[in-house]
C-alpha positions in Angstrom: 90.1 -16.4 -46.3 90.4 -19.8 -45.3 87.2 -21.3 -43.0 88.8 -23.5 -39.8 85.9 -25.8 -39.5 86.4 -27.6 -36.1 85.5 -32.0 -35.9 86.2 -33.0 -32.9 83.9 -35.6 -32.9 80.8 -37.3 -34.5 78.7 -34.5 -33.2 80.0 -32.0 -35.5 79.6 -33.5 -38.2 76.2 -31.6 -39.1 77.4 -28.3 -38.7 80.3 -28.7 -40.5 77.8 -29.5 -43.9 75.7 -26.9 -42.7 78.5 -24.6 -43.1 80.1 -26.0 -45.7 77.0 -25.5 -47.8 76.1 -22.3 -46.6 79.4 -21.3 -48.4 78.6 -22.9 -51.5 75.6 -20.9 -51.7 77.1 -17.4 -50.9 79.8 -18.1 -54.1 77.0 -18.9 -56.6 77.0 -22.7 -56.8 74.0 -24.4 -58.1 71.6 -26.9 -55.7 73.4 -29.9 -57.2 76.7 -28.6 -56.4 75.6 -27.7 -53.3 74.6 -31.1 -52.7 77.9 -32.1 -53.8 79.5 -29.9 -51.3 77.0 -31.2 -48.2 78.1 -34.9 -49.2 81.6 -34.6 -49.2 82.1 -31.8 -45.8 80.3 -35.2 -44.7 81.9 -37.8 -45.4 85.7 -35.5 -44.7 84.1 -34.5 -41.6 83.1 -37.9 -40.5 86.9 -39.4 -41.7 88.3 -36.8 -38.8 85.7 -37.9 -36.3 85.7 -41.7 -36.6 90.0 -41.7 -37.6 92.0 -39.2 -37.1 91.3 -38.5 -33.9 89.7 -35.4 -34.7 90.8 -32.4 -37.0 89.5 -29.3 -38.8 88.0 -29.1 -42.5 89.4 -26.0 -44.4 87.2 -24.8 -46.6 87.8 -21.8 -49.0 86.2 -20.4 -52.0 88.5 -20.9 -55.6 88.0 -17.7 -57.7 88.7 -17.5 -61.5 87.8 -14.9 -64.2 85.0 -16.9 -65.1 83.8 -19.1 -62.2 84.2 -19.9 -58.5 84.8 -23.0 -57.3 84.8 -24.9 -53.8 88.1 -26.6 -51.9 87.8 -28.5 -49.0 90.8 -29.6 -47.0 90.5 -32.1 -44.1 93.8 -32.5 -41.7 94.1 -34.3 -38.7 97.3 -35.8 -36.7 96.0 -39.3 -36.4 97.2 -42.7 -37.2 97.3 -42.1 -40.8 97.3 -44.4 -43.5 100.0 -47.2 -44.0 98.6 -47.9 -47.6 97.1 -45.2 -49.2 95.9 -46.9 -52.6 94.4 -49.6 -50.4 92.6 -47.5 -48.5 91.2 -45.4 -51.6 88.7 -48.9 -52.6 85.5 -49.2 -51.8 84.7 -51.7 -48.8 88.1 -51.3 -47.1 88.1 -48.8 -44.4 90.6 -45.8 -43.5 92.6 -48.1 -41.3 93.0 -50.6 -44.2 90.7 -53.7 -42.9 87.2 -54.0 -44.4 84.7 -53.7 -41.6 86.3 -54.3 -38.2 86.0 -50.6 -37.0 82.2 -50.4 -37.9 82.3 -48.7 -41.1 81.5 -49.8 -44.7 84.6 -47.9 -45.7 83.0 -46.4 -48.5 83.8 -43.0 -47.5 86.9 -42.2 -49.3 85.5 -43.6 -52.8 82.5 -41.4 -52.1 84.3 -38.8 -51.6 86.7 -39.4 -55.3 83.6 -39.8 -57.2 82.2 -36.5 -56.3 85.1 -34.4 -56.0 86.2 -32.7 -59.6 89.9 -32.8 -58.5 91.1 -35.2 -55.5 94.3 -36.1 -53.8 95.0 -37.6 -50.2 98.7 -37.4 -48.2 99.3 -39.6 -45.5 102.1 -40.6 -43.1 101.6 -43.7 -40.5 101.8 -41.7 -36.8 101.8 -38.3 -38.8 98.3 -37.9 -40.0 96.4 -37.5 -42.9 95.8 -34.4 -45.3 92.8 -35.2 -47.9 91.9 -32.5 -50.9 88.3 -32.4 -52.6 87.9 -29.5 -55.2 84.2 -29.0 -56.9 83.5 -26.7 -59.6 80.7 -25.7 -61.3 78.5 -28.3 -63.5 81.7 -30.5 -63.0 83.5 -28.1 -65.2 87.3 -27.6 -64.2 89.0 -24.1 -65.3 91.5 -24.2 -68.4 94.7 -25.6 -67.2 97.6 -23.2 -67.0 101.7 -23.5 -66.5 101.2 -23.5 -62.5 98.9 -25.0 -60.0 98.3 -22.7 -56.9 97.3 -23.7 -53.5 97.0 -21.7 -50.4 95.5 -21.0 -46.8 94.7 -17.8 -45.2 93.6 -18.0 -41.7 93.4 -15.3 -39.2 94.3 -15.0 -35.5 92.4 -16.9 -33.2 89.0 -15.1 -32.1 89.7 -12.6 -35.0 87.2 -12.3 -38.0 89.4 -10.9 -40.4 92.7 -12.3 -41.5 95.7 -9.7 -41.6 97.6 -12.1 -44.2 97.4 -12.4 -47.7 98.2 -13.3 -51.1 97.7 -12.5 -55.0 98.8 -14.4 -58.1 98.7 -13.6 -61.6 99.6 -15.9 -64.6 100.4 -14.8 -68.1 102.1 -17.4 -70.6 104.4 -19.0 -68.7 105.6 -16.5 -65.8 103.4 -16.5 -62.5 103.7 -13.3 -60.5 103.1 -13.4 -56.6 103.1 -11.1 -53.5 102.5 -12.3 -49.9 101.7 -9.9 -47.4 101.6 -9.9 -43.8 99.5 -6.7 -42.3 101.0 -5.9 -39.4 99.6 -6.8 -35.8 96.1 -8.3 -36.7 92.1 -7.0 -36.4 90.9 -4.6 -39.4 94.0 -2.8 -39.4 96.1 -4.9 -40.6 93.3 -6.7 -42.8 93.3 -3.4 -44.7 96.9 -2.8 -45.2 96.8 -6.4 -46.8 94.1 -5.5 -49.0 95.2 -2.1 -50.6 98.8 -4.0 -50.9 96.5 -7.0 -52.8 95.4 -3.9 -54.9 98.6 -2.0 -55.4 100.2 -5.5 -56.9 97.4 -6.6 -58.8 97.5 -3.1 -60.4 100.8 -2.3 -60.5 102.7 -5.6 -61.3 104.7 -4.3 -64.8 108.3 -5.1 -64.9 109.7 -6.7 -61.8 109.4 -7.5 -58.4 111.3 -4.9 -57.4 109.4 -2.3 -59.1 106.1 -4.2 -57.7 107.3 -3.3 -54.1 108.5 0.0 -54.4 104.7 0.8 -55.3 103.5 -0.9 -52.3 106.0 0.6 -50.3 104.5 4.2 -51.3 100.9 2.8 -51.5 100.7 1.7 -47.8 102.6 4.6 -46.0 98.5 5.5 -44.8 98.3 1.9 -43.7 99.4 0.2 -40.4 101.7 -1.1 -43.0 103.5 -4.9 -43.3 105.7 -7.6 -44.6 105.7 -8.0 -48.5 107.6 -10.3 -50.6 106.6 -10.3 -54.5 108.1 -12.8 -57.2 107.8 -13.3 -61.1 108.8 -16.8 -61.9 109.7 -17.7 -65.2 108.8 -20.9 -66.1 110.4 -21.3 -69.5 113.6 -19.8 -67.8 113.3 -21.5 -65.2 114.2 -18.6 -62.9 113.1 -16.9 -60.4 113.5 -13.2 -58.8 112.4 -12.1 -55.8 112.5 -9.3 -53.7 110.7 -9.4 -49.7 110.9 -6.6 -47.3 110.2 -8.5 -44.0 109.7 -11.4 -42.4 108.0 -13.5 -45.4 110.0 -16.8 -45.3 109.9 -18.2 -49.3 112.0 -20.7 -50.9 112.1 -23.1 -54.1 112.8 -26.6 -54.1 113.4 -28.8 -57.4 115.8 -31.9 -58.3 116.7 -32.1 -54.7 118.1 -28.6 -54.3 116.6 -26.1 -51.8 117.0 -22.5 -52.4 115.9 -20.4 -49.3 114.7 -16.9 -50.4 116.8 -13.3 -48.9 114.4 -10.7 -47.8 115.6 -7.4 -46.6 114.7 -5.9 -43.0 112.0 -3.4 -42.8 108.0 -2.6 -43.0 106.4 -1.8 -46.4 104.4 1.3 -45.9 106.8 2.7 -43.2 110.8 1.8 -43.4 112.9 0.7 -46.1 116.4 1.0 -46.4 117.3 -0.7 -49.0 115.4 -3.0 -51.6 116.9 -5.8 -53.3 116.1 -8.5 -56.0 117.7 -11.7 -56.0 117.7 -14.1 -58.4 117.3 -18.3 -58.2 117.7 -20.8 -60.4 114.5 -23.2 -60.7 115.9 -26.1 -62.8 115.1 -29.9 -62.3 111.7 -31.8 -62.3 109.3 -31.3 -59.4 109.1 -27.6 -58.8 107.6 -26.2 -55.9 107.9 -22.8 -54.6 106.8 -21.7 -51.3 105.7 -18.2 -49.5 104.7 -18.2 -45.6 104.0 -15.5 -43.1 105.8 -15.1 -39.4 102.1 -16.7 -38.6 104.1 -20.3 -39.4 107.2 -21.5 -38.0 110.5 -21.0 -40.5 112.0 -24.4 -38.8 110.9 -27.1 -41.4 112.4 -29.1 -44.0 110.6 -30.8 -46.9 113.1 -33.5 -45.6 110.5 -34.1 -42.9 107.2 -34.8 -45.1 108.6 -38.3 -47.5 106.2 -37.9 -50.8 104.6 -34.4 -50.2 106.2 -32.2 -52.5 104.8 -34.7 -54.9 100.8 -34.2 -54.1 98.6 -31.0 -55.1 100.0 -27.6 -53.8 96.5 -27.1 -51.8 97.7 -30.4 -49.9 101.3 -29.3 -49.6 100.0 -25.7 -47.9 97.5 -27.4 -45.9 99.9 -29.9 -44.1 102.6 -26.9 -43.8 99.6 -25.0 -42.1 98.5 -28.2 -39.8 101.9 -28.4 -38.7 104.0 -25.6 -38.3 101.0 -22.6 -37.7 101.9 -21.1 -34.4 98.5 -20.6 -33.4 98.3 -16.9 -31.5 99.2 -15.1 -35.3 97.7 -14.5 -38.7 98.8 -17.4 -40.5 99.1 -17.8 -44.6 100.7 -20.2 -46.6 101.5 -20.0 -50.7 102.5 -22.9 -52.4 103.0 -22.8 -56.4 104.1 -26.2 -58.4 105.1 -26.2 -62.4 101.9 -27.9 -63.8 102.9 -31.6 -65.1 
């Protein structure tokens, strides 16, 4: 689950370290990552207070088989950036002059030199999206056929999240399932987390097959939405089946293909299950799962550049912009790695 780390101004910058670190800690990370951690909530926290306006810092834990790792997010709706690359140098501050708003501009450098994996999207009048990933001893994980990002945040005043996601890669086919618990609180928490369990133990042959397990695993659940996927990279294909309102599609080459789910409730009603089948040729995949916790009304039309950046950027600026705010929200993005 994702952490929604409030900044609305200089004077939460502290406790948005504190927390930040006190994260770090609970997934195992050394004292000098933890360090690494405090230093960059920091300088991303004080970005949202001093330019865009204010904002929130998502910060999530990045399981592997081997190691954890630590992502921090920071999204605002301010001024943005009207030169990125400028901004990125050291002495030249976030609004692209050196020194005339009071900082040393500094921050963002700091921020690239201690971040094991970095990447910044900004739109003048839009706001800014910036992405620091640390891992272990500066170690990243071996690189595989798709980079993942995603955000999981639950219902406002709720301390569990009802949404959720799982991903496994083999080779070069990535297998996913999105689920959206229905209502919010424990119960649908735990109807996400047996239907997490049913895929990650039951994924076999197909999508299809996938959800007609979950389907029988959750009938002792509150029950939910479900869409599950096996993308074939080589192929460059994808089939998918949903069940409910999981909104998916795949973009590459310029083409958008918006996924078909079928009406129903995993767990509880299902009339009829279906796979469909998409073609994912051209350069530039990305491929996109999102609960009912997000709007369906956007086009990547509306974000110039974006489907270019990391997919943890790409799901944070869907999240920033289209979350409806009184729901569960989660947001899956998966990219062919260059």
């Amino acid at each position: 689950m994702t952490a929604v780390l409030a900044v609305a101004d200089r004077s939460y910058v502290s406790g948005a370290r504190r927390e930040t670190e006190a994260i770090a800690r609970r997934i195992g990370l050394r004292a000098d990552d933890v360090g690494r951690a405090g230093l960059v909530a920091t300088e991303l926290a004080t970005n949202l207070a001093r330019h865009g306006g204010g904002g929130s810092l998502l910060v999530q834990p990045l399981p592997t088989p081997t190691v954890s790792g630590l992502e921090l997010i920071a999204i605002d709706r301010g001024p943005g950036m009207t030169d990125v690359a400028q901004s990125l140098r050291d002495g030249v501050s976030t609004y692209g002059s050196s020194g005339t708003d009071g900082s040393s501009g500094t921050g963002l450098g700091a921020i690239r030199r201690q971040a094991d994996e970095f990447d910044i999207y900004s739109m003048p009048n839009q706001g800014t999206a910036l992405l620091a990933r640390l891992w272990p001893s500066r170690k990243l994980p071996p690189a595989e056929c798709a980079r993942i990002g995603a955000i999981t945040v639950p219902k406002p005043e709720e301390q569990v999240c009802g949404d959720s996601f799982a991903v496994m890669i083999s080779g070069m086919t990535v297998a996913a399932m999105m689920v959206d618990g229905l209502g919010h609180g424990v119960a649908a928490h735990d109807a996400a987390e047996e239907a997490r369990r049913l895929f990650r133990q039951g994924f076999q042959s197909s999508p299809i097959a996938a959800m007609r397990a979950i389907h029988a695993g959750l009938r002792a659940t509150r029950g939910g939405a479900v869409a599950t996927l096996a993308l074939d990279l080589a192929a460059s294909r994808l089939v998918f089946c949903g069940l409910g309102n999981i909104a998916g599609l795949a973009a590459a080459d310029g083409k958008v293909r918006r996924f078909v789910s079928m009406n129903g409730i995993a767990g509880h009603t299902a009339e009829r299950l279906q796979e469909f089948i998409y073609p994912c040729d051209g350069p530039g995949l990305v491929v996109v799962l999102h609960s009912d916790g997000l709007s369906a009304n956007w086009s990547f039309d509306r974000y110039a550049g974006l489907m270019g950046r990391h997919p943890s950027l790409i799901a944070a600026v869907l999240y920033r912009d289209l979350s409806r705010g009184r729901d569960d929200s989660a947001v899956l993005v998966i990219k062919r790695a260059a």
